[in-house]
C-alpha positions as CSV (number, residue, x, y, z in Angstrom):
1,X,102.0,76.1,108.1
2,X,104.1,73.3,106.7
3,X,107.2,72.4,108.7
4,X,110.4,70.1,108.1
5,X,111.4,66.9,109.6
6,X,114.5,65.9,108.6
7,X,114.8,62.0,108.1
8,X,118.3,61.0,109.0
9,X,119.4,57.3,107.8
10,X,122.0,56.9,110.4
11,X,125.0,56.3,107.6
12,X,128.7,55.3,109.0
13,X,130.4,56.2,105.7
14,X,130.4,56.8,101.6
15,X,130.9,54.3,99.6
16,X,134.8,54.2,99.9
17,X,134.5,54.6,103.6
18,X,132.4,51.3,103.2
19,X,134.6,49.5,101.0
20,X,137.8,50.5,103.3
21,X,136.4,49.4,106.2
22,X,134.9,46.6,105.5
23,X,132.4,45.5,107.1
24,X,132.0,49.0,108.2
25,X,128.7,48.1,110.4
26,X,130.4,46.4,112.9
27,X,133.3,48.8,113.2
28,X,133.1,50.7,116.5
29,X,135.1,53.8,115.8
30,X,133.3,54.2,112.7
31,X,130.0,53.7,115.0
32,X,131.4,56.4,117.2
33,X,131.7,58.9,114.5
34,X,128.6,58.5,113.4
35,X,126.8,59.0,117.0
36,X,129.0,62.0,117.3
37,X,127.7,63.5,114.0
38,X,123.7,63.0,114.8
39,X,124.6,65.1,117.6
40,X,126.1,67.6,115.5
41,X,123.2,67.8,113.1
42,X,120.5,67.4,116.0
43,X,121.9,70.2,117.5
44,X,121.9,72.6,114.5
45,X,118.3,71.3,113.4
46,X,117.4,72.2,116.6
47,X,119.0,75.8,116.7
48,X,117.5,76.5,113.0
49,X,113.9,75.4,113.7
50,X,113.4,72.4,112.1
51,X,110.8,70.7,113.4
52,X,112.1,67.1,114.1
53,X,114.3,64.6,113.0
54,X,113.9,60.9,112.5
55,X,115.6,57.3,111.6
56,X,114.2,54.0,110.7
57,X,114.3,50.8,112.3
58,X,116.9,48.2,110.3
59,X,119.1,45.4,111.5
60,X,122.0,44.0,110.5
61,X,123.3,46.2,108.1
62,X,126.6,45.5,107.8
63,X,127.1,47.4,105.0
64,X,127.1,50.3,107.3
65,X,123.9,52.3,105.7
66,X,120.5,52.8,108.1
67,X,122.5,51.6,111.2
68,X,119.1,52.3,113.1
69,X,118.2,48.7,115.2
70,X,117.0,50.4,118.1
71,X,115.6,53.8,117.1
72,X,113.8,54.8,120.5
73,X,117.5,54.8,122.4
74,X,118.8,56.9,119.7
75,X,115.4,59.3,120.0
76,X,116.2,59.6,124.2
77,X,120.3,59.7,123.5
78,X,120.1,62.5,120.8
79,X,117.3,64.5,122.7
80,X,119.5,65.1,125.6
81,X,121.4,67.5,122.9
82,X,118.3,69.4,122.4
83,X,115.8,71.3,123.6
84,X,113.5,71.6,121.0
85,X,113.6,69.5,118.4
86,X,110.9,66.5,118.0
87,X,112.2,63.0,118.1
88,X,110.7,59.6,116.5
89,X,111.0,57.4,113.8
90,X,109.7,56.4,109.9
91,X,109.0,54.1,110.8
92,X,109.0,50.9,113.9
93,X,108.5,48.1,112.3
94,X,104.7,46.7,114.3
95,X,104.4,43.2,113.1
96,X,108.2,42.7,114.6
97,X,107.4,43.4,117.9
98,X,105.6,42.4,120.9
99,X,102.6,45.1,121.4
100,X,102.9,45.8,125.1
101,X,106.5,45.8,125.5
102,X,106.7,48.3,122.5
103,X,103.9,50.7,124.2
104,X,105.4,50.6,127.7
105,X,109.3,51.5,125.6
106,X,107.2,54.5,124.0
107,X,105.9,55.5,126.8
108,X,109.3,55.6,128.7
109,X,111.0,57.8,125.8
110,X,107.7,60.0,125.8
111,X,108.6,60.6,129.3
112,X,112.2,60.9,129.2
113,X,111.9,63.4,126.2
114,X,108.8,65.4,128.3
115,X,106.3,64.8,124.9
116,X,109.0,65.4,122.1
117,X,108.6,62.1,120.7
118,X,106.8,60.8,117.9
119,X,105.8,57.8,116.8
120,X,106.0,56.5,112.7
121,X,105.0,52.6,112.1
122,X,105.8,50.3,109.5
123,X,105.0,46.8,108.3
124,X,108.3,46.2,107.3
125,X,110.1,44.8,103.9
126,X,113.2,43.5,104.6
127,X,113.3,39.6,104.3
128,X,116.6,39.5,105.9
129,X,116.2,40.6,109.4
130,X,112.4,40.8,109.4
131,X,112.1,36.8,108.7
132,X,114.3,36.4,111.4
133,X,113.0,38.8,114.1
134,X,109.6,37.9,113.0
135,X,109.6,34.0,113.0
136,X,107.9,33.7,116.9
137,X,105.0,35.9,115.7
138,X,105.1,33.8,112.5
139,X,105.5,36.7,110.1
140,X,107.7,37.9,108.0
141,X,108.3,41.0,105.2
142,X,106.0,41.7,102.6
143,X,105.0,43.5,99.4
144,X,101.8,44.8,99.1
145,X,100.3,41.9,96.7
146,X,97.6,39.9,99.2
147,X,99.5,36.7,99.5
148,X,99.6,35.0,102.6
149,X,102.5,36.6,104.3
150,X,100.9,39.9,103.2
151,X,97.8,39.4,104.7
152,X,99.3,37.8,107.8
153,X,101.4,40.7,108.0
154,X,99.0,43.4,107.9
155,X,96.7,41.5,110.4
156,X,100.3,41.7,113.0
157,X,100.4,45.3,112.3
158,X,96.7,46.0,112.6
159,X,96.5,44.5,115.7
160,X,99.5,44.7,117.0
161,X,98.5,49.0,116.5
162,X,95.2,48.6,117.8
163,X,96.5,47.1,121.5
164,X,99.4,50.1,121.4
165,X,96.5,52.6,121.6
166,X,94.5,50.7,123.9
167,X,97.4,50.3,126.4
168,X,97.9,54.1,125.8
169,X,94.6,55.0,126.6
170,X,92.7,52.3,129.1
171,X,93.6,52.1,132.7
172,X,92.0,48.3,132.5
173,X,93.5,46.8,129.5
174,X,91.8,43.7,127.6
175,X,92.0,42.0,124.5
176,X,90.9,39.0,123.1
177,X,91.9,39.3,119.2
178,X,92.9,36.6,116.8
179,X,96.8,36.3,117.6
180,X,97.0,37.9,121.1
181,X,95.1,37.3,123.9
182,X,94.9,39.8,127.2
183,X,95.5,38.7,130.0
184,X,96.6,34.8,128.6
185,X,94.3,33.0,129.2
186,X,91.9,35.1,128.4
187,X,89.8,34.0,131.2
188,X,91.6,34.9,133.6
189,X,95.4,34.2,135.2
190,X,94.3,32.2,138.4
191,X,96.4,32.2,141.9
192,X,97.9,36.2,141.4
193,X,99.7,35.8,145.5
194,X,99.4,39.8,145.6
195,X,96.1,39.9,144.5
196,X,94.5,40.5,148.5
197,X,97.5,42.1,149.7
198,X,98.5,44.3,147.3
199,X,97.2,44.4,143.8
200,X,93.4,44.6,145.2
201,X,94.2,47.5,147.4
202,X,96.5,49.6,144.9
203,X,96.0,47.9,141.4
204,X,93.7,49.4,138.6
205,X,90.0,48.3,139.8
206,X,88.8,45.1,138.6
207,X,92.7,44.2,137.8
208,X,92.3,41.5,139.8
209,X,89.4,39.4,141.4
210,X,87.6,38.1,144.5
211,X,89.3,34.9,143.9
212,X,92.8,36.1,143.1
213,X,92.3,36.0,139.1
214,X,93.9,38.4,136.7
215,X,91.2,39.5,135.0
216,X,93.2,42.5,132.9
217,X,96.2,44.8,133.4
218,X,97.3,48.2,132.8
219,X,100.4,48.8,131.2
220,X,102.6,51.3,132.5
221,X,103.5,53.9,132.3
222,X,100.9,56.0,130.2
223,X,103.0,57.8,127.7
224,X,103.7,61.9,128.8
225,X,101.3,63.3,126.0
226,X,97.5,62.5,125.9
227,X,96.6,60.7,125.1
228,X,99.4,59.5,123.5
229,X,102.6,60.8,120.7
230,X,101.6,61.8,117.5
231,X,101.6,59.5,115.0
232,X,103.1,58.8,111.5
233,X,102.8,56.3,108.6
234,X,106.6,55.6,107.2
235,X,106.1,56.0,103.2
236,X,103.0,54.6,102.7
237,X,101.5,55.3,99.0
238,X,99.0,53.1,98.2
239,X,95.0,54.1,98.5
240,X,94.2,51.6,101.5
241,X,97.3,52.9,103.7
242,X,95.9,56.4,102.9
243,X,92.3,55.3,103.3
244,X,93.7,53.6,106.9
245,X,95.7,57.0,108.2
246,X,92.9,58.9,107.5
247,X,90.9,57.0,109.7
248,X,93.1,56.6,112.6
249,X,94.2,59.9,112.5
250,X,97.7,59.2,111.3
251,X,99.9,61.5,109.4
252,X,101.2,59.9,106.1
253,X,104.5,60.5,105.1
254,X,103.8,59.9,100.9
255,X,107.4,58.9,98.9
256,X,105.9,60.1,95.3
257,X,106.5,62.5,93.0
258,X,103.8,63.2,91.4
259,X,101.5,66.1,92.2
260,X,98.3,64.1,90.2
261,X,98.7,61.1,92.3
262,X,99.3,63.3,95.7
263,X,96.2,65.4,95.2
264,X,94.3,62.2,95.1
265,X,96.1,60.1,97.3
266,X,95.3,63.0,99.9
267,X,91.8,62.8,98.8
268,X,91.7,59.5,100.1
269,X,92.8,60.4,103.3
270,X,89.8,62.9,103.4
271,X,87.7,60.3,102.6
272,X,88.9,57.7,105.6
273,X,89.3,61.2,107.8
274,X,85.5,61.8,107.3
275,X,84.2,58.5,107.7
276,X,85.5,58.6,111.1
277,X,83.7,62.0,111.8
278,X,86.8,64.0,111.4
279,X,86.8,66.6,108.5
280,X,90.3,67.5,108.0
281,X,91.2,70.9,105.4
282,X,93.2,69.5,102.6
283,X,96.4,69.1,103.5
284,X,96.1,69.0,106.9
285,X,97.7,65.9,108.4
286,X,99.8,64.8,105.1
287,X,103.7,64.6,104.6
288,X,105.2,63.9,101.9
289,X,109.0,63.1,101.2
290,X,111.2,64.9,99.3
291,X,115.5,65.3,98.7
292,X,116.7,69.2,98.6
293,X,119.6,70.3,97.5
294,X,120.2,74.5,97.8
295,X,123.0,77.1,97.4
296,X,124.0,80.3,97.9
297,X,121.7,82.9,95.6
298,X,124.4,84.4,92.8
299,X,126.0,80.7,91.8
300,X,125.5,80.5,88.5
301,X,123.0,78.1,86.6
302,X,125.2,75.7,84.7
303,X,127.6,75.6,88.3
304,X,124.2,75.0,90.0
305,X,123.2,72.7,87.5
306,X,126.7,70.5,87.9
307,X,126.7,70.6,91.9
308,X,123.6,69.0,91.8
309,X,124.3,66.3,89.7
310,X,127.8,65.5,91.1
311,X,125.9,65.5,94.8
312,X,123.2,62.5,92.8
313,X,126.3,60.4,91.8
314,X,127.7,60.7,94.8
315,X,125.2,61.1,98.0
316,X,122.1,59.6,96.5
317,X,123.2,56.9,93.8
318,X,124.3,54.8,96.2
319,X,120.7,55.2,98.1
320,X,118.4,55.2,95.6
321,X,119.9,53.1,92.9
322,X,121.9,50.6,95.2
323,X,118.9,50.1,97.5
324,X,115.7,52.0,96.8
325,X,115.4,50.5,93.5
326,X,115.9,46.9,94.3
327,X,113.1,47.9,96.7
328,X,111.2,49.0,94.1
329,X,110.9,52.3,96.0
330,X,111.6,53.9,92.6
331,X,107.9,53.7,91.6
332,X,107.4,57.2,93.5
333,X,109.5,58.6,90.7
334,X,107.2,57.3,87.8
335,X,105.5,59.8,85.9
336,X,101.8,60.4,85.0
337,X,101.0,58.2,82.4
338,X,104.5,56.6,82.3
339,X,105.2,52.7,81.2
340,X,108.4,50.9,81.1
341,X,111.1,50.7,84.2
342,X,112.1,53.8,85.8
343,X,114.7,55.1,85.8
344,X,114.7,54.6,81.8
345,X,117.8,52.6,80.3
346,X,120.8,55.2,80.5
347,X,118.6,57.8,82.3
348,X,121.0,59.9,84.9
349,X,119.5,59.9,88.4
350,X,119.1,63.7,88.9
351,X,117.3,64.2,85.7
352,X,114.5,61.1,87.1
353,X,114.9,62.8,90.6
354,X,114.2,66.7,89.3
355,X,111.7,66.0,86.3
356,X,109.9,63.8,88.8
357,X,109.4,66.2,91.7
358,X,111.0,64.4,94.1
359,X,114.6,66.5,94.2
360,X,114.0,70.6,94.8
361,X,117.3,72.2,93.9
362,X,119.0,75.1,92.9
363,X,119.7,78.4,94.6
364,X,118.2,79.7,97.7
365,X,115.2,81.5,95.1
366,X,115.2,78.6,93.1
367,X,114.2,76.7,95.9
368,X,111.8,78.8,97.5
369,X,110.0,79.1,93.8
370,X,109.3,75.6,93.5
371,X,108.4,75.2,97.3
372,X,105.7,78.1,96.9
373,X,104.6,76.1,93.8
374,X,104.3,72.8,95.5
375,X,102.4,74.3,98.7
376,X,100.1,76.8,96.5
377,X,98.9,73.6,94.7
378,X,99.4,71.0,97.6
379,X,99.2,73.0,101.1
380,X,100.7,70.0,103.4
381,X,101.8,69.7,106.9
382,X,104.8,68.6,106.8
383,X,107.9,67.8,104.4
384,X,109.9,65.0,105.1
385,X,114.0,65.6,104.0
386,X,115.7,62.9,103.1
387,X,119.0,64.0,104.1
388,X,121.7,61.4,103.5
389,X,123.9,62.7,106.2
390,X,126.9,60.6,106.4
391,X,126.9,59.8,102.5
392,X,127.2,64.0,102.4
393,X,130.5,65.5,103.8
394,X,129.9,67.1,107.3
395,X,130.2,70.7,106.0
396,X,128.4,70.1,103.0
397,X,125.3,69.1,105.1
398,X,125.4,71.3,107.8
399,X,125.5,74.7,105.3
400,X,122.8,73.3,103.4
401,X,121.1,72.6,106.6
402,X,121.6,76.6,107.5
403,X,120.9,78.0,104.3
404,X,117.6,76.0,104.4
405,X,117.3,76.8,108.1
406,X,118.0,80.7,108.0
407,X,116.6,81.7,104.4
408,X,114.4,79.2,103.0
409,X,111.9,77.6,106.3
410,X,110.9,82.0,107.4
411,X,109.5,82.9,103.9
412,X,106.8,80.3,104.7
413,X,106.0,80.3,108.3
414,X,108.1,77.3,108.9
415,X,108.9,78.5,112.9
416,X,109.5,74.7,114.5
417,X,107.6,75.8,117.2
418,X,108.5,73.7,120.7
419,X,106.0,71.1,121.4
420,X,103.0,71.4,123.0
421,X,101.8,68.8,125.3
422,X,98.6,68.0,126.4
423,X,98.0,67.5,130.5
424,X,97.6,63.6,131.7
């Protein structure tokens, strides 16, 4: 059963919101609004079924798009709303943050959500803020091209993911890895003053010493599920990310179109699956991204046809070309075979979105024809919506949301069953 997680850029404006308010990221009523609407659309996700609903982590965006710095607050804020609905994010950026601190912040929103919260995990690309969050841990953003900053990078978020789970699942955590060292010194922290009193008696065993030395910790407290959230990959495409989830059991959320490329991109993740001893149907444990756009069965083709592309121009032109693109996020729209830049000189945006598989659209049957065509050759777990919610018009949004909801998500299953968490 495939189900729907809607990935919500948290967006205080269109572009002439943006250019009024200027700069719109640091304006507080606009701020306001915006909370106020990821409540609305939490709540009707939540009534329709979807099955969760997740930002990024960004900083200083003052240009008022993905206004998402501290994800896990908006995860425990918006899941007061609901009662269903999963909560997480695509993805926190690893190599940007202190390991422990970040498992013991999970673990409190795990709690505080009682298990609907999962976890998604970047390296991170943004020079801007990620040089300047990331100069302590001496690392910065990266493209995938094995330079030095790449390589430092993915050792930060290797390790950095490899602790997480270890604080997660150890009572008596250690760790003696190339950057990060537990306890520091690794040896041992000498003169603990509890250590007789207090820590010996009621601390993890072997926490502490016969001569008062730290000799490991345990981070607390352990997250709500066991052994700990689910977790996500944020848009990775490359063989070695999908080799990677595979192998840790992380669900990759793919940004590409192409249905050749998929298939053996979730090959891959077979491949890393069984070399760990899992064995994975295929399918099973994949997402992949995609935009939908759906109306009312009976509009006509060529009125179909118009909405969509006036919704391109003016909900995702300003996401995709203004900041995907320079990205170079528009690669998951190249075709087989394809050479050249993408989108092609004078291409429009929905034609490169549609013919590239990465825009379903039309009427409620329309849609559900090319989602049975996707899933019969490509049965995954999960699609990931980008929905632009604050670029589209509250209304706009929230009946696309519902026709989605109500007539699309039953013809396949698609319940958004409540989660189910197992016992710590």
């Amino acid at each position: 059963m495939t189900e729907v997680i809607l990935q919500v850029y948290p967006t205080l404006g269109d572009e002439a919101a943006m250019a009024a308010q200027r700069p719109i990221g640091r304006n507080n009523d606009a701020y306001q609004k915006m909370l106020a609407g990821l409540i609305e659309v939490c709540q009707a996700a939540d009534d329709l079924g979807y099955w969760g609903i997740t930002h990024v982590e960004h900083h200083m965006h003052t240009e008022g798009m993905e206004i998402s710095p501290a994800p896990l607050m908006l995860n425990v804020h918006l899941g007061h709303y609901t009662k269903r609905l999963r909560h997480g994010q695509l993805g926190l950026v690893l190599p940007a943050h202190d390991p422990l601190r970040l498992a013991e912040e999970i673990a409190i929103a795990d709690h505080m959500l009682q298990g609907r919260l999962f976890v998604g995990m970047a390296r991170g690309y943004q020079a801007r803020w990620q040089n300047i969050l990331g100069q302590r841990f001496g690392v910065t953003s990266t493209a995938s091209d094995q330079s030095d900053a790449d390589q430092r990078n993915r050792l930060l978020f290797s390790e950095n993911f490899a602790i997480m789970k270890k604080a997660w699942t150890e009572d008596l955590l250690t760790y003696d890895g190339p950057t990060y060292k537990i306890p520091f010194p690794v040896e041992g922290i000498p003169n603990w003053p509890p250590a007789s009193t207090i820590t010996g008696k009621y601390g993890v065993p072997g926490e502490v010493d016969e001569n008062g030395t730290i000799k490991g910790v345990g981070v607390v407290p352990k997250p709500y599920t066991s052994p700990h959230p689910q977790l996500f990959q944020a848009f990775g495409a490359s063989p070695g990310t999908l080799r990677w989830c595979g192998e840790e059991n992380v669900t990759p959320t793919i940004l590409m179109g192409s249905l050749t490329k998929l298939r053996a991109l979730m090959e891959i993740y077979q491949e890393g699956a069984a070399s760990r001893g899992r064995n994975p149907r295929f399918g099973e444990g994949i997402g992949v991204c995609r935009t939908f756009y759906v109306f009312p069965n009976g509009t006509p083709e060529d009125e179909v046809r118009a909405k969509i592309r006036r919704s391109v121009e003016l909900y995702e032109e300003p996401v995709w070309r203004g900041w995907y693109e320079q990205f170079g996020f528009m690669e998951g729209s190249r075709l087989d075979d394809e050479e050249g830049p993408v989108p092609k000189p004078g291409e429009h945006l929905a034609d490169r979105l549609i013919n590239s598989g990465l825009l379903i659209g039309g009427t409620v049957d329309d849609v559900k024809r090319q989602i049975d065509g996707f899933l019969t050759d490509l049965p995954i777990d999960y699609f990931v919506w980008l929905f632009h919610w604050g670029m589209i018009p509250r209304d706009e949004g929230l009946r696309m949301l519902e026709l989605f909801g109500e007539k699309i998500m039953p013809e396949f299953g698609i319940t958004g069953a409540p989660a189910t968490v197992a016992g710590s």
